[in-house]
Backbone as JSON Lines, residues from 0, in Angstrom:
{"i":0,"aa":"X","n":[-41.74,-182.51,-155.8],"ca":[-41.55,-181.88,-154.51],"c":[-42.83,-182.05,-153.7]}
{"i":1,"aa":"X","n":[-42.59,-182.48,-152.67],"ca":[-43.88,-182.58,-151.58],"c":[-44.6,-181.06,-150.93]}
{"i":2,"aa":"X","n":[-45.46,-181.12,-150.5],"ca":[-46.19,-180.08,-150.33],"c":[-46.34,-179.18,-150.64]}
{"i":3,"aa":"X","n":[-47.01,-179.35,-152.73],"ca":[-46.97,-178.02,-153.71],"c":[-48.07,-177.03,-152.5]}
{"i":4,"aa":"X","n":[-47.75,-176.0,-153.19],"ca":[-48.84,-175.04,-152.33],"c":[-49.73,-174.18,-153.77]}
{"i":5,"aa":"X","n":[-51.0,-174.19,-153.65],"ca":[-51.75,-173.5,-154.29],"c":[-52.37,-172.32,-153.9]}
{"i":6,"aa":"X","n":[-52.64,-171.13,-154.5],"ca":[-53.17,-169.82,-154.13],"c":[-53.81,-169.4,-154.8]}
{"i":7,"aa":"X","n":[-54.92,-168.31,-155.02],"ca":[-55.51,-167.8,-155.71],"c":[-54.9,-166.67,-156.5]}
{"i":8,"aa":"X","n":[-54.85,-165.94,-157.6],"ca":[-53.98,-164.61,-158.0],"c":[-54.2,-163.89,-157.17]}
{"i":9,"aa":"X","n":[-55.35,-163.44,-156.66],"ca":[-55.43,-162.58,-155.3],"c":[-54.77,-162.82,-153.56]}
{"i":10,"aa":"X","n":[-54.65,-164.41,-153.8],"ca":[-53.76,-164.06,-152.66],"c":[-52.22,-164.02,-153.0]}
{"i":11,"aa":"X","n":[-51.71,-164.48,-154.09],"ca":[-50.61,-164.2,-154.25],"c":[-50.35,-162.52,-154.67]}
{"i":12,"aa":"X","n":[-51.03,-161.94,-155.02],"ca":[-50.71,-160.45,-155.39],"c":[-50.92,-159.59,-154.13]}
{"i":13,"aa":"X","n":[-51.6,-159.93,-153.17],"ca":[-51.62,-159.53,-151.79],"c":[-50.23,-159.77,-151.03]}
{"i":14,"aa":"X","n":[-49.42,-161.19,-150.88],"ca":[-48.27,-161.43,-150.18],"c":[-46.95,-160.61,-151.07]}
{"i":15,"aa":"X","n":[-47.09,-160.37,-152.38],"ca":[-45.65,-159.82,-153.39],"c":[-46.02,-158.41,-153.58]}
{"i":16,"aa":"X","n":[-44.8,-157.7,-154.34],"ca":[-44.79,-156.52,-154.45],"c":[-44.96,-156.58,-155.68]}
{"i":17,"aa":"X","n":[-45.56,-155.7,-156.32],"ca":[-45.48,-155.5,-158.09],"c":[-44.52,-156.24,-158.99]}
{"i":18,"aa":"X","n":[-43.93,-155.66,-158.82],"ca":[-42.61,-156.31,-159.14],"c":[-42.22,-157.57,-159.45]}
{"i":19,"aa":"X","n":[-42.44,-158.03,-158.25],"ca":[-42.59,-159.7,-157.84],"c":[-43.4,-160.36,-158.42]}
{"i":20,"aa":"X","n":[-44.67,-160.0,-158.14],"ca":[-45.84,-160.56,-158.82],"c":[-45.85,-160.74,-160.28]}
{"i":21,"aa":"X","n":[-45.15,-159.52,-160.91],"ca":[-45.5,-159.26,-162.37],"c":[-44.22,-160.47,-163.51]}
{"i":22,"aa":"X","n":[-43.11,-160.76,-162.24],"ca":[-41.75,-161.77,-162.71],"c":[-42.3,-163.01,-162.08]}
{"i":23,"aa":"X","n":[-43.39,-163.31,-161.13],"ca":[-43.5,-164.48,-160.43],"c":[-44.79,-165.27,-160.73]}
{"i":24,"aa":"X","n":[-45.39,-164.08,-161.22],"ca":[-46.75,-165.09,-161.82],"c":[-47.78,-164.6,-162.72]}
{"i":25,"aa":"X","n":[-46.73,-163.76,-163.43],"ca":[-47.3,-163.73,-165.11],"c":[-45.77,-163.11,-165.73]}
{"i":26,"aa":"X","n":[-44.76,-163.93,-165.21],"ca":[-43.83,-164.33,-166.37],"c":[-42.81,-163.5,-167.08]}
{"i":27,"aa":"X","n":[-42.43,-162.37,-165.81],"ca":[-41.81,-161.36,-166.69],"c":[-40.53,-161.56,-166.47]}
{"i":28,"aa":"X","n":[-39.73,-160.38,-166.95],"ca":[-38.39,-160.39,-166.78],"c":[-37.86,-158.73,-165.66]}
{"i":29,"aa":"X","n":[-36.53,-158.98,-165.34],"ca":[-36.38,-158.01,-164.91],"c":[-35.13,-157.44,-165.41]}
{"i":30,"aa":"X","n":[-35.02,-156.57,-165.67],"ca":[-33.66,-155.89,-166.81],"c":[-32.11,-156.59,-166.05]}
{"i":31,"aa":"X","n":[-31.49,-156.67,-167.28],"ca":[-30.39,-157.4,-167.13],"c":[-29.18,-156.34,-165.84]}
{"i":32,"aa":"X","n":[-28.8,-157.28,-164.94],"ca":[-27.96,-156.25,-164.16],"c":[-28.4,-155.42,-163.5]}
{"i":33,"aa":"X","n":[-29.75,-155.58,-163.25],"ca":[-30.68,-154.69,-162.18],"c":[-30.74,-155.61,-161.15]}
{"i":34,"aa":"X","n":[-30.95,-156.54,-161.33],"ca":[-31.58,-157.25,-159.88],"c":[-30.01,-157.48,-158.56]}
{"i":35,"aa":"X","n":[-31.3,-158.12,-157.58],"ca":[-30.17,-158.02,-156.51],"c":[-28.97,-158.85,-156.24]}
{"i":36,"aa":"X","n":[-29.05,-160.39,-157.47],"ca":[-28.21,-161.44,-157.17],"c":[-27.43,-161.61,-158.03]}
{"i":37,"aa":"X","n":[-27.23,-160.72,-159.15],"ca":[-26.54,-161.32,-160.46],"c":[-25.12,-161.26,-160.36]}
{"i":38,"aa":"X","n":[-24.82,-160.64,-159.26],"ca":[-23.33,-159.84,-158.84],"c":[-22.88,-160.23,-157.55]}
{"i":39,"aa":"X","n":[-23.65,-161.35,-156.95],"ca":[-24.23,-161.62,-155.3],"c":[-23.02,-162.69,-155.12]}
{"i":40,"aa":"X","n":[-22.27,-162.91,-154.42],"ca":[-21.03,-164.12,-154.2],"c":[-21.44,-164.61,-153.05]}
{"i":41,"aa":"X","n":[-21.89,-164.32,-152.14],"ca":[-21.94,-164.95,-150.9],"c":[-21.96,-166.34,-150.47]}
{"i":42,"aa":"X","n":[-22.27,-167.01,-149.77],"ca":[-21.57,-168.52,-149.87],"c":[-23.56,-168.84,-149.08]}
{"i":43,"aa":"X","n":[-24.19,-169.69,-149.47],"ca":[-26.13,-169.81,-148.8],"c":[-26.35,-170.63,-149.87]}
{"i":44,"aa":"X","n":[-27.79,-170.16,-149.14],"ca":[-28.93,-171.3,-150.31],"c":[-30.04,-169.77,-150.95]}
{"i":45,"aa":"X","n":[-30.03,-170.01,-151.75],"ca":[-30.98,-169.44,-152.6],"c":[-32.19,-169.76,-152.5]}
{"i":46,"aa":"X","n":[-33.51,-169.5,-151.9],"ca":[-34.84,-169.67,-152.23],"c":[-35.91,-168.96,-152.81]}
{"i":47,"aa":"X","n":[-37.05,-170.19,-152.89],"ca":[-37.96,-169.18,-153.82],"c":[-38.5,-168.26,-153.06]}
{"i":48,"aa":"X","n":[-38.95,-166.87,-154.06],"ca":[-38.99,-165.58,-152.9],"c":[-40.78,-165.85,-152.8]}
{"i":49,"aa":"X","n":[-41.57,-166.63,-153.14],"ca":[-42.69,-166.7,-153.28],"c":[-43.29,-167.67,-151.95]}
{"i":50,"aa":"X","n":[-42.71,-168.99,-152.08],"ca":[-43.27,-170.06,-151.43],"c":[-41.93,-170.43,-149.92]}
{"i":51,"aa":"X","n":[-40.77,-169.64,-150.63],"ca":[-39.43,-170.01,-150.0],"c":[-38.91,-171.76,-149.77]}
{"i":52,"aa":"X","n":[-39.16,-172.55,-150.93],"ca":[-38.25,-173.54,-151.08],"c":[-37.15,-173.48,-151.52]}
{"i":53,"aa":"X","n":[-36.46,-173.99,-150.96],"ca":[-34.74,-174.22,-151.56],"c":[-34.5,-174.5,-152.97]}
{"i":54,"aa":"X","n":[-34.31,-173.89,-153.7],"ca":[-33.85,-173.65,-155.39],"c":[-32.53,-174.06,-156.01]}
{"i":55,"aa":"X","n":[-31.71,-173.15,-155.5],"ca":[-29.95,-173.14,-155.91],"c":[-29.06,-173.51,-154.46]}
{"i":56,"aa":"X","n":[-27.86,-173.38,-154.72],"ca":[-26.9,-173.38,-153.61],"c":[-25.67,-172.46,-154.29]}
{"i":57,"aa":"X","n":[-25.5,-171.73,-153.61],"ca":[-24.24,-171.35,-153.82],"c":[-23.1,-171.95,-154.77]}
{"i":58,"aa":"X","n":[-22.98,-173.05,-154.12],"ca":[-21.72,-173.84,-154.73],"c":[-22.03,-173.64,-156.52]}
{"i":59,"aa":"X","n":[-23.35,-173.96,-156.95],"ca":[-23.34,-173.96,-158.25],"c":[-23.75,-172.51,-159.25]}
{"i":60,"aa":"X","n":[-23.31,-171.48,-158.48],"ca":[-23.51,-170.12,-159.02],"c":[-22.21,-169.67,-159.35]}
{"i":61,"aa":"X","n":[-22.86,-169.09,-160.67],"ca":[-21.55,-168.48,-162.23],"c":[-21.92,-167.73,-162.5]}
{"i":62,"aa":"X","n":[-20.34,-166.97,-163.1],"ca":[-20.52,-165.44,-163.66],"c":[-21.3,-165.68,-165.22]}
{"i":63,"aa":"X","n":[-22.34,-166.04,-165.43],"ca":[-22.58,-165.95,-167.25],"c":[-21.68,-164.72,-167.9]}
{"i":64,"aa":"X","n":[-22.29,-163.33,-167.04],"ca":[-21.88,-162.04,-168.03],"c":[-23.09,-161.83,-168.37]}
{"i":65,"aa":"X","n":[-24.46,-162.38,-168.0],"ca":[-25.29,-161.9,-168.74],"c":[-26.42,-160.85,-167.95]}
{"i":66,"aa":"X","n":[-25.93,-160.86,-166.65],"ca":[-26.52,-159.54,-166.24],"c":[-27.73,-160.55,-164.92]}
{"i":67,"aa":"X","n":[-27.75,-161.66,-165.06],"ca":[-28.83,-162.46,-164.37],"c":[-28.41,-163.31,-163.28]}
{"i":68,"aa":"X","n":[-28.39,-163.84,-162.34],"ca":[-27.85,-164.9,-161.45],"c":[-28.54,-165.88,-162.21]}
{"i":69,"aa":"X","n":[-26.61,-166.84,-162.48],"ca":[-26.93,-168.04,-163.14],"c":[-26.27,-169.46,-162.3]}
{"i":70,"aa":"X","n":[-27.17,-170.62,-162.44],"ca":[-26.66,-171.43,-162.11],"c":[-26.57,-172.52,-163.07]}
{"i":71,"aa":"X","n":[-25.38,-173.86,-162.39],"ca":[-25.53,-174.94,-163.31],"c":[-26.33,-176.11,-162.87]}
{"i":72,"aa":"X","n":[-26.8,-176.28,-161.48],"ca":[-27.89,-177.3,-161.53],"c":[-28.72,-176.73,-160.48]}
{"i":73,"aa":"X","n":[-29.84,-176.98,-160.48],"ca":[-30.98,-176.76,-158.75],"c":[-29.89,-177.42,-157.86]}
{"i":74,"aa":"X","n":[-30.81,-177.14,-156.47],"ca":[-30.32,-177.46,-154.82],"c":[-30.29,-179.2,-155.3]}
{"i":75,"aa":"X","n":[-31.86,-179.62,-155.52],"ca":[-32.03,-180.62,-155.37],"c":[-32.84,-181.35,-157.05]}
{"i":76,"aa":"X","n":[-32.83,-182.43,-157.37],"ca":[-33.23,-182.81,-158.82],"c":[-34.52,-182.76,-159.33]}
{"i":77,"aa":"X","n":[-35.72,-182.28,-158.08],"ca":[-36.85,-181.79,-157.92],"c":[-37.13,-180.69,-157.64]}
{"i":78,"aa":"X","n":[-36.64,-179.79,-157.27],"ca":[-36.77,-178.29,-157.09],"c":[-37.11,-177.41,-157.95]}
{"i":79,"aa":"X","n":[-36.69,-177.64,-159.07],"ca":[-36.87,-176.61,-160.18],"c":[-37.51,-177.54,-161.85]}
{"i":80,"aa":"X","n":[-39.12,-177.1,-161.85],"ca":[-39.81,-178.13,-162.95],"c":[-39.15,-177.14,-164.4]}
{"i":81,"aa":"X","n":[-39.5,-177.77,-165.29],"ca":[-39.04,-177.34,-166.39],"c":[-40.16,-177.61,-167.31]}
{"i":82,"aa":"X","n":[-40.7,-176.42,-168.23],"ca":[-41.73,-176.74,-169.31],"c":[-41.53,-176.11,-170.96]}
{"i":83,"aa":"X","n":[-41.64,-176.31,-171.7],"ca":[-41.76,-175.68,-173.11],"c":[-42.35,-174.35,-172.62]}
{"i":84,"aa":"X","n":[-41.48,-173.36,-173.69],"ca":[-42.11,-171.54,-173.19],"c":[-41.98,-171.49,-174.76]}
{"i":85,"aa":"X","n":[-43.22,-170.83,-175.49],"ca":[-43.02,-170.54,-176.38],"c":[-43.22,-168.73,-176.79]}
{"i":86,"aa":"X","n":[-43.01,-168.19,-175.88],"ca":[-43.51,-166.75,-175.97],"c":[-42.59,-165.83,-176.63]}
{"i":87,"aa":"X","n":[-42.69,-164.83,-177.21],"ca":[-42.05,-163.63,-177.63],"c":[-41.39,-164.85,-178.79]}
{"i":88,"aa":"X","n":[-42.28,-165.13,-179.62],"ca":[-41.58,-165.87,-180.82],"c":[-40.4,-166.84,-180.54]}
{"i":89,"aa":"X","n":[-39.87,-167.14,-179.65],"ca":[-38.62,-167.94,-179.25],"c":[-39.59,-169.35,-178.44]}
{"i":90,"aa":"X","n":[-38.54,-170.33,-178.87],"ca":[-39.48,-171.33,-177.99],"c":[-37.65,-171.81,-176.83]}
{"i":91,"aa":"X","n":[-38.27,-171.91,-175.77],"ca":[-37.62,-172.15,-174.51],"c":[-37.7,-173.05,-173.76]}
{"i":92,"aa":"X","n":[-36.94,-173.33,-172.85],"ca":[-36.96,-173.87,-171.33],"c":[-37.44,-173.08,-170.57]}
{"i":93,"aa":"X","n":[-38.84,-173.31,-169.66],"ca":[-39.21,-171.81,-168.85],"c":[-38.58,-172.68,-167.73]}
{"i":94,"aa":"X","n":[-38.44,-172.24,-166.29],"ca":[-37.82,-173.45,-165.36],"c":[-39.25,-171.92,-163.92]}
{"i":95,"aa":"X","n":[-39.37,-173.26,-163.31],"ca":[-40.37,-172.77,-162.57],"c":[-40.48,-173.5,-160.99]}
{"i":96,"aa":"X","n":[-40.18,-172.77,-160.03],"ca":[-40.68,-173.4,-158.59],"c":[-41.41,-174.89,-158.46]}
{"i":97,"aa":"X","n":[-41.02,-175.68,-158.59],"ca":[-41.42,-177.22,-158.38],"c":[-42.26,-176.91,-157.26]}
{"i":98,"aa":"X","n":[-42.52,-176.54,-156.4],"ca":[-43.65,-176.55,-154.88],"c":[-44.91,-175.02,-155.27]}
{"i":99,"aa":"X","n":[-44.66,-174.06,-155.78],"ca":[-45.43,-172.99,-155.93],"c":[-45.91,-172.94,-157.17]}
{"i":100,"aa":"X","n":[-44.81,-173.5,-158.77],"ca":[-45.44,-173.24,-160.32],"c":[-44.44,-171.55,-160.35]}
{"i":101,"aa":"X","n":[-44.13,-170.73,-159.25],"ca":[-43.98,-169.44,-159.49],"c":[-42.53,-169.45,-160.87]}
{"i":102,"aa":"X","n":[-42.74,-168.68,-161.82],"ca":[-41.61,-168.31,-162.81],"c":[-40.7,-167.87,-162.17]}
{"i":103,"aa":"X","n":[-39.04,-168.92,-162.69],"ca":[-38.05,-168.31,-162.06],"c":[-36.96,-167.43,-163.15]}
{"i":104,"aa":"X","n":[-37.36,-168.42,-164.0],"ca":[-36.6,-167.58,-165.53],"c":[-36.59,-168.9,-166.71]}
{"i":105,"aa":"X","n":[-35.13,-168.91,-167.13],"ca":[-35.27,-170.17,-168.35],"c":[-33.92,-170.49,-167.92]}
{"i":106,"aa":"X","n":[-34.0,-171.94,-168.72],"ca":[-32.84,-172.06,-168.78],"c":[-32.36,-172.97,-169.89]}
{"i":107,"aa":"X","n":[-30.82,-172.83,-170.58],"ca":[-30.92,-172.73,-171.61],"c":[-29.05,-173.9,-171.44]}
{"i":108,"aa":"X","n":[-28.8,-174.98,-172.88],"ca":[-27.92,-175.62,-172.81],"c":[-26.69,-175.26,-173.39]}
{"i":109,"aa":"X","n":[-25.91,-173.62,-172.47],"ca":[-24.82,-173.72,-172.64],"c":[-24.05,-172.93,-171.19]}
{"i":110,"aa":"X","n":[-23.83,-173.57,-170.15],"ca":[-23.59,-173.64,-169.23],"c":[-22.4,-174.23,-168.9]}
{"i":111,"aa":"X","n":[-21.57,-174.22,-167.62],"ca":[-20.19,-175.01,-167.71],"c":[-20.82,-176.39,-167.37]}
{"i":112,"aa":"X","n":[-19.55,-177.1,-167.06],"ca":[-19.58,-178.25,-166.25],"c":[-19.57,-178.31,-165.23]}
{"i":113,"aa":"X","n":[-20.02,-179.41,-164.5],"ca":[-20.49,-181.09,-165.02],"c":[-22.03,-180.8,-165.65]}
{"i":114,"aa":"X","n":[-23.3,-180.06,-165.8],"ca":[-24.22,-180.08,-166.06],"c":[-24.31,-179.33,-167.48]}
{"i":115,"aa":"X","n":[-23.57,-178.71,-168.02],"ca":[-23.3,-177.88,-169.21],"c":[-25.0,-176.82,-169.39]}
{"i":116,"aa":"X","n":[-25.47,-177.15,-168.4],"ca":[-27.14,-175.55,-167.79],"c":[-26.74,-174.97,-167.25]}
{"i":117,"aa":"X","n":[-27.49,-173.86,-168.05],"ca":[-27.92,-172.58,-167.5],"c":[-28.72,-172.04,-167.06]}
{"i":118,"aa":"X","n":[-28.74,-172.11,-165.72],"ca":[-30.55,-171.65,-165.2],"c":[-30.16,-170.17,-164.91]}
{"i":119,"aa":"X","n":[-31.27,-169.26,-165.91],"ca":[-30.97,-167.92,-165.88],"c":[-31.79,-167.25,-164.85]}
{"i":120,"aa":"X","n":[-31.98,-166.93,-164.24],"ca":[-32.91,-166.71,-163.19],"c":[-33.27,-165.18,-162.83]}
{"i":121,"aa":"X","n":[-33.81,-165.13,-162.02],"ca":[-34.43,-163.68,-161.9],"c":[-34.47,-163.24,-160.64]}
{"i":122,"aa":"X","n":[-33.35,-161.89,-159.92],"ca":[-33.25,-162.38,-158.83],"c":[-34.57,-161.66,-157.88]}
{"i":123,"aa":"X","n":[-35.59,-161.34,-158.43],"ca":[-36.63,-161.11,-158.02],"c":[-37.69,-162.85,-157.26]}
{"i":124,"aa":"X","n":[-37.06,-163.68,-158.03],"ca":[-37.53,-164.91,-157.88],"c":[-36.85,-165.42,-156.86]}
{"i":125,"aa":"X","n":[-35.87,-164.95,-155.98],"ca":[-35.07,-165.39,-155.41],"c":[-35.07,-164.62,-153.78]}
{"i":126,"aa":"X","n":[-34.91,-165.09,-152.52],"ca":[-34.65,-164.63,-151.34],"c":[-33.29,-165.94,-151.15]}
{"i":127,"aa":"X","n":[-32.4,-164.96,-150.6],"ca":[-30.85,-165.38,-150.0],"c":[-30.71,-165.83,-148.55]}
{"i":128,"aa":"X","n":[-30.16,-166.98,-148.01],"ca":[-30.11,-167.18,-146.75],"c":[-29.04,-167.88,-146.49]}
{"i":129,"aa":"X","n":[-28.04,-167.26,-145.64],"ca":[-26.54,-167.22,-145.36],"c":[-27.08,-168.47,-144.23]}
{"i":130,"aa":"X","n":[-25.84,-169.68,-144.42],"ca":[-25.3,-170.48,-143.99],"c":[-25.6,-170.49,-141.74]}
């Protein structure tokens, strides 16, 4: 993705709310079925709530059941980087803002079709913007 953007922890903990900060750039989670998108239908684009690049689209958002807004592929085939997570004893897919690095969640290979992924996401990681 063209024009990554870099920040210091201090300026990113200045622009986010706790919250944000604590799921966006040191990696947390936010309880299943709490957040604001996991239940969200609306027909938009999903962006990152950090840097606000385009992430998801609508079209490819599913009910998992697991309490998280899930999708089966990014907006675009660069949007969302993907790295080895080996934390809390489990080793993972972490999937992360391609332009910012900010944590969006994981994602994991049992998803529908055509992409059979699951990008589990966090909808703290996420700002919504209707069509």
């Amino acid at each position: 993705m063209k024009d990554k953007i870099s920040k210091t922890e201090t300026e990113w903990r200045a622009e986010m709310s706790p919250e944000q900060y604590r799921v966006c750039r040191e990696k947390g989670t936010e309880p299943p079925f709490s957040g604001s998108y996991w239940n969200h239908h609306e027909q938009g684009q999903y962006r990152c709530s950090a840097c606000g690049a385009p992430l998801f689209s609508s079209e490819t958002k599913f009910d998992s059941g697991t309490g998280w807004p899930s999708f089966y592929a990014p907006a675009t085939p660069d949007a969302v980087a993907e790295t080895v997570d080996h934390s809390h004893g489990m080793t993972r897919t972490e999937a992360l803002c391609s332009r910012c690095g900010a944590h969006l969640g994981h994602v994991f290979p049992d998803g529908p079709a055509p992409t059979g992924q699951r990008y589990c996401i966090n909808s703290l990681s996420l700002n919504f913007d209707k069509p």
